[in-house]
VODRENMAR-643248 format. One record per residue (C-alpha): x, y, z; residue in one letter; residue number from 1. Coordinates in steps of 0.001 Angstrom, whole numbers, plus 500000, padded with zeros to 6 digits. Layout:
N
+--------+--------+--------+--------+-----+
|     c1 |     c2 |     c3 | residu | num |
+--------+--------+--------+--------+-----+
|      X |      Y |      Z |      A | NUM |
...
+--------+--------+--------+--------+-----+
END
This chain:
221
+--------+--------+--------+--------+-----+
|     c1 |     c2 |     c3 | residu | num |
+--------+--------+--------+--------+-----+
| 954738 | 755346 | 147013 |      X |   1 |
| 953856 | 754880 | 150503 |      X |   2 |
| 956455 | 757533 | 151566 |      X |   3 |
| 954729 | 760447 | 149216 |      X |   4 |
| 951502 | 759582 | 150058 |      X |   5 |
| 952240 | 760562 | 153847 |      X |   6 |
| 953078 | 763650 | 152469 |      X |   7 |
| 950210 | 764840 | 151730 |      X |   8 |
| 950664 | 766391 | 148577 |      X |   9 |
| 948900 | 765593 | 145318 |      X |  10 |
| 951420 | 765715 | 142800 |      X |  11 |
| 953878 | 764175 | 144167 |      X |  12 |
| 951879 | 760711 | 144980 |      X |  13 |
| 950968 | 761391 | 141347 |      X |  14 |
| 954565 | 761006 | 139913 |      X |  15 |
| 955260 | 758336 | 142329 |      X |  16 |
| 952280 | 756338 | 141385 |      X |  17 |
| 953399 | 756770 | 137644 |      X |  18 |
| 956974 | 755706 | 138594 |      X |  19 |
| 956013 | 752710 | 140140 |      X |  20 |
| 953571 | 751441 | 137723 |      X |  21 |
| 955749 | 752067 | 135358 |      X |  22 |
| 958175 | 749453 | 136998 |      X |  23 |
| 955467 | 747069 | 137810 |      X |  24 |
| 954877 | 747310 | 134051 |      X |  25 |
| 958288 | 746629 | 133325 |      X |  26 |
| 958565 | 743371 | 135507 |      X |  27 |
| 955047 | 741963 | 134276 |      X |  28 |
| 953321 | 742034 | 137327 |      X |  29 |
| 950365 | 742998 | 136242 |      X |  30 |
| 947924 | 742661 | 139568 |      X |  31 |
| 950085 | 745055 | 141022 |      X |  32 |
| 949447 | 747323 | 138092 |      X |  33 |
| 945578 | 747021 | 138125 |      X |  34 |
| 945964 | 747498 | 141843 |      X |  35 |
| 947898 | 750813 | 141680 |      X |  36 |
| 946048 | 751881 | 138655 |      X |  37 |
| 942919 | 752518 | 140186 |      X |  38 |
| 944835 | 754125 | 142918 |      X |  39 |
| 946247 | 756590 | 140540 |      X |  40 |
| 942856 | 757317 | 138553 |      X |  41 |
| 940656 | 757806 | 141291 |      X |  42 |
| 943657 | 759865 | 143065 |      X |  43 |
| 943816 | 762153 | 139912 |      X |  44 |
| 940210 | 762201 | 139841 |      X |  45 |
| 939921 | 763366 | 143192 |      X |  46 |
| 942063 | 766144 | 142817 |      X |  47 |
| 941185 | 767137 | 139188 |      X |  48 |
| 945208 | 766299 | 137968 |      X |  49 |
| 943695 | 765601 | 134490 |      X |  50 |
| 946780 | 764802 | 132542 |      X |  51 |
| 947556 | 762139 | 135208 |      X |  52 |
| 944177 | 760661 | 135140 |      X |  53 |
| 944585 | 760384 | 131343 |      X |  54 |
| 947816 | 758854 | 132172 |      X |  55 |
| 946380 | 756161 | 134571 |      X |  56 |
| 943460 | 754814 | 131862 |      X |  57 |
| 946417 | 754171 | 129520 |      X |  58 |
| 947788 | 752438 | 132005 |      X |  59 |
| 944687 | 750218 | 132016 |      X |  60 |
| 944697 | 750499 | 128806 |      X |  61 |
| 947967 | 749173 | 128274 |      X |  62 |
| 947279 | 745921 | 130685 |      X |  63 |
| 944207 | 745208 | 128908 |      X |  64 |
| 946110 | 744841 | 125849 |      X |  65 |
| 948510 | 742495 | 127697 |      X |  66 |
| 946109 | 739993 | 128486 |      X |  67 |
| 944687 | 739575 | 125334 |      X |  68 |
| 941745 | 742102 | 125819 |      X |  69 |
| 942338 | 744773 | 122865 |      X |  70 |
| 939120 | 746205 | 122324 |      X |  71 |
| 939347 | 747479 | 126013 |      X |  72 |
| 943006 | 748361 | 125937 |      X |  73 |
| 942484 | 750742 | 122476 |      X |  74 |
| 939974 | 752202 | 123979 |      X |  75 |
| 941640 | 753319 | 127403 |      X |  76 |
| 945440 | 754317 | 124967 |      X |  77 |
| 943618 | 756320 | 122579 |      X |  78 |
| 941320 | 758236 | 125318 |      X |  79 |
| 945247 | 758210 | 126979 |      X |  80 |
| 946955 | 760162 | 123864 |      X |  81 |
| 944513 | 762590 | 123301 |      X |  82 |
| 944906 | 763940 | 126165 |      X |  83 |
| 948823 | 763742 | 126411 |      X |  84 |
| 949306 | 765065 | 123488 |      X |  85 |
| 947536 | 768361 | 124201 |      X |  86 |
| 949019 | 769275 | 127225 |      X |  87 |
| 953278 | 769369 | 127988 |      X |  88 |
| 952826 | 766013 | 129178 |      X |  89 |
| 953272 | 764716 | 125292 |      X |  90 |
| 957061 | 762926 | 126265 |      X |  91 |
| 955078 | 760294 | 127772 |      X |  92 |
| 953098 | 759164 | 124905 |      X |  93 |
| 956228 | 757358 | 123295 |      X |  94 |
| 955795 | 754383 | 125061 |      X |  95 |
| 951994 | 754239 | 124819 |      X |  96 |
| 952326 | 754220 | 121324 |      X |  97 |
| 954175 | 751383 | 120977 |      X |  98 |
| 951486 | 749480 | 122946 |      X |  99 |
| 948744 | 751280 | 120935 |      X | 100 |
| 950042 | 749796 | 117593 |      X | 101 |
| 950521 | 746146 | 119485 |      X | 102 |
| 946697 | 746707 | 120105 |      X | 103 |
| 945417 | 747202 | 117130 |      X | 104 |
| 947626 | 744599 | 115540 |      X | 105 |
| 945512 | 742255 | 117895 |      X | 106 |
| 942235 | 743974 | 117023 |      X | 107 |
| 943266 | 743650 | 113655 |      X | 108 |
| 943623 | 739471 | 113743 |      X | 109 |
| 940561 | 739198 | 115879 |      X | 110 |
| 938818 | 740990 | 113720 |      X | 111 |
| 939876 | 739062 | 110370 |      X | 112 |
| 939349 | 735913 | 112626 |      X | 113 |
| 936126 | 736677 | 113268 |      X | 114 |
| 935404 | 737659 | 109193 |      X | 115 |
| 937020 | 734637 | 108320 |      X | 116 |
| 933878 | 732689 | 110451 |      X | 117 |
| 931490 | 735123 | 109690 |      X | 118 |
| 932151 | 734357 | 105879 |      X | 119 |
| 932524 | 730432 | 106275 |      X | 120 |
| 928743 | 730532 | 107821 |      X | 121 |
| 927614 | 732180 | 104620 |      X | 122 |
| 928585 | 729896 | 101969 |      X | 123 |
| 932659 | 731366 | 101577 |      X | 124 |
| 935215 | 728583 | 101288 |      X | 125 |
| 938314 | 730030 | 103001 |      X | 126 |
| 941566 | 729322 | 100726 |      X | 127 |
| 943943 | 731154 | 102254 |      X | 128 |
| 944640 | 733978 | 105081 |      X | 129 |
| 947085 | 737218 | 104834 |      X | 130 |
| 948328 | 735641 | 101479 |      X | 131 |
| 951445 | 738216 | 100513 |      X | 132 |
| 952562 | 739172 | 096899 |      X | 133 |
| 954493 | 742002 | 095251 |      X | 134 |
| 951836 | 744461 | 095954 |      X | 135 |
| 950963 | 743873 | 099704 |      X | 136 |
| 948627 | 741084 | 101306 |      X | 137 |
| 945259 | 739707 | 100954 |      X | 138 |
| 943636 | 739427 | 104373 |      X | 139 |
| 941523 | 736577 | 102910 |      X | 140 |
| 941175 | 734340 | 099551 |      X | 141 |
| 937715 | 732530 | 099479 |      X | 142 |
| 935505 | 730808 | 097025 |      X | 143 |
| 932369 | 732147 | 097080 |      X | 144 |
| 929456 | 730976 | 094251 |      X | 145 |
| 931459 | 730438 | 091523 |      X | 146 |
| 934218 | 732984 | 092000 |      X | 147 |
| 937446 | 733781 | 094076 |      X | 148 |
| 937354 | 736201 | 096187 |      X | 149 |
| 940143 | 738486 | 097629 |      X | 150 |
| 938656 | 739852 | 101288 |      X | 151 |
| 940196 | 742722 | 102818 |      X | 152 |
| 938655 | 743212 | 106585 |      X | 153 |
| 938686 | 746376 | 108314 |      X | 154 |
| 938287 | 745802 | 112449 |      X | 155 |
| 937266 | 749038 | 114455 |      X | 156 |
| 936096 | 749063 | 118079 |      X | 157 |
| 933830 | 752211 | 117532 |      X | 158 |
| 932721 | 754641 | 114978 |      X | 159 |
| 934673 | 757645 | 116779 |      X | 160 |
| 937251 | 758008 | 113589 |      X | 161 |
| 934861 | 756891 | 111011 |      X | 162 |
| 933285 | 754118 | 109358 |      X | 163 |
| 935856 | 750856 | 108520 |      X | 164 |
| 935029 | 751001 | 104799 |      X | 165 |
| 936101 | 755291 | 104550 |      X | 166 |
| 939416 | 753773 | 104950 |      X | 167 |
| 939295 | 751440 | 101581 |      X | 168 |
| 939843 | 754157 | 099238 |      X | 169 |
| 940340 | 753887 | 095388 |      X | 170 |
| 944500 | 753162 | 095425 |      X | 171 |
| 944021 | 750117 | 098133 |      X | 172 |
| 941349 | 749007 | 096014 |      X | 173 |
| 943257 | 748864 | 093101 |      X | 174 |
| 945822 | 747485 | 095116 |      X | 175 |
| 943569 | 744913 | 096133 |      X | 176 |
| 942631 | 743754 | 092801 |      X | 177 |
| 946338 | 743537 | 091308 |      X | 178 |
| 946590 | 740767 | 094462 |      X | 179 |
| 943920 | 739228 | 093543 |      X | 180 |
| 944443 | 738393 | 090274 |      X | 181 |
| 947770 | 737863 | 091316 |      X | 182 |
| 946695 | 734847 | 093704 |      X | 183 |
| 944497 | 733672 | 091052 |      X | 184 |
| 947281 | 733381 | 088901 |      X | 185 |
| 949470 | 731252 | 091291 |      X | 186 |
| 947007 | 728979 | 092816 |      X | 187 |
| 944310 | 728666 | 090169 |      X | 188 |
| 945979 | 727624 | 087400 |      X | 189 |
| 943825 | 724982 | 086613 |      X | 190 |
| 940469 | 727199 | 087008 |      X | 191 |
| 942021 | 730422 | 084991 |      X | 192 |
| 938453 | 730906 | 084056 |      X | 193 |
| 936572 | 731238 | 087039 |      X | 194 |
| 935711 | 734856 | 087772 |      X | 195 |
| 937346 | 736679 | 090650 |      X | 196 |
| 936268 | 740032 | 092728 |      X | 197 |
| 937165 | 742005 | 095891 |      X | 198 |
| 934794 | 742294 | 098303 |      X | 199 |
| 935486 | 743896 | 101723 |      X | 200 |
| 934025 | 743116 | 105514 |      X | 201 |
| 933641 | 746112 | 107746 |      X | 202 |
| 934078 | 744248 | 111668 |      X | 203 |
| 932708 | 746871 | 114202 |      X | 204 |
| 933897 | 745681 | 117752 |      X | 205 |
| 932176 | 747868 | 120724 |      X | 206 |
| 932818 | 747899 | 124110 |      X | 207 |
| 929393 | 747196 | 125150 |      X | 208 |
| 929853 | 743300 | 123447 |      X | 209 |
| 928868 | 741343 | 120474 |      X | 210 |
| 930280 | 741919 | 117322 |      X | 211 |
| 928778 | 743594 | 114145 |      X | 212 |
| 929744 | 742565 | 110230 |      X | 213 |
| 929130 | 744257 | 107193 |      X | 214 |
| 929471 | 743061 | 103585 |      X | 215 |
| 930423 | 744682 | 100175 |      X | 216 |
| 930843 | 742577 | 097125 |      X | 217 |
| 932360 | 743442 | 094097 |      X | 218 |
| 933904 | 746737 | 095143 |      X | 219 |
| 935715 | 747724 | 092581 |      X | 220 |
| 938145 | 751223 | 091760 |      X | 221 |
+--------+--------+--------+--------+-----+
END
């Protein structure tokens, strides 16, 4: 790195930068990839080297979702792959993908986590979490005023690609309901006629903090 940078010449301490934190990456030495990350972005910045600047924040992004901080870390990949993916840099999205789905498995249990609170503080007794049967998994079973309930929880850290609840469409919901009557079956034996119903939690995790919950009940096909 320290060799192309004497040389003066843009590109070329790009690729090296990318090399290296690439390795640093690879070894887990993750100060030295913060370090040469905001090298490499304010490099490619400087010298309007767009696809490499895209390529730095996934970087970042990539670290954040190492240590724990997903929220940030989806943010900085998916800014990352839009821009790859338009330009002939798209061979180095492969790996950023793989990190991208790591991050929003973690957004994912954070967010159904957080749900899982949010619903205890409102009168929910939690039964069970990501209960699986034959036709998928229930993110939550709770008993909620005189009825089970199967939860599913949809985490997003923005609104850019729509509201969490477009995604519950009419086949997961009647997905949802075969697994709930499904778990009601095997653990309710005894209380075969107590109602059940889906409801769904919409978990909206920005950038800017805090944490926002939403709440449908009885959402049915």
């Amino acid at each position: 790195v320290q060799d192309a940078a004497r040389m003066d010449h843009p590109v070329t301490l790009s690729v090296a930068l990318a090399w290296a934190l690439t390795v640093f990456l690879w070894v887990g030495d993750l100060d030295a990839v913060d370090e040469h990350a905001e090298w490499f972005i304010s490099h490619a910045a400087s010298h309007s080297l767009a696809p490499y600047l895209a390529l730095g924040q996934g970087f970042r992004g990539e670290v954040a979702i190492r240590r724990g901080d997903a929220r940030r870390g989806l943010e900085g990949l998916q800014g990352c792959l839009r821009e790859l993916r338009g330009s002939r840099y798209g061979q180095l999205t492969a790996s950023f993908n793989a990190s991208l789905v790591q991050g929003l498995a973690a957004l994912g249990r954070f967010g159904e986590d957080a749900a899982a609170r949010w619903l205890a503080e409102r009168g929910y007794v939690i039964a069970d979490r990501n209960w699986r049967g034959e036709a998928g998994e229930l993110d939550i079973v709770a008993h909620h005023a005189g009825w089970w309930v199967g939860v599913e929880v949809k985490t997003r850290s923005g609104l850019a690609f729509g509201d969490p609840f477009e995604s519950i469409d009419r086949r997961k919901l009647t997905r949802l309901h075969r697994l709930t009557a499904a778990w009601v079956r095997a653990h309710a034996a005894d209380r075969r006629g107590t109602p059940w119903r889906v409801d769904a939690v919409a978990v909206l995790v920005p950038r800017t903090g805090g944490i926002r919950f939403d709440l449908l009940q009885d959402v049915r096909p």
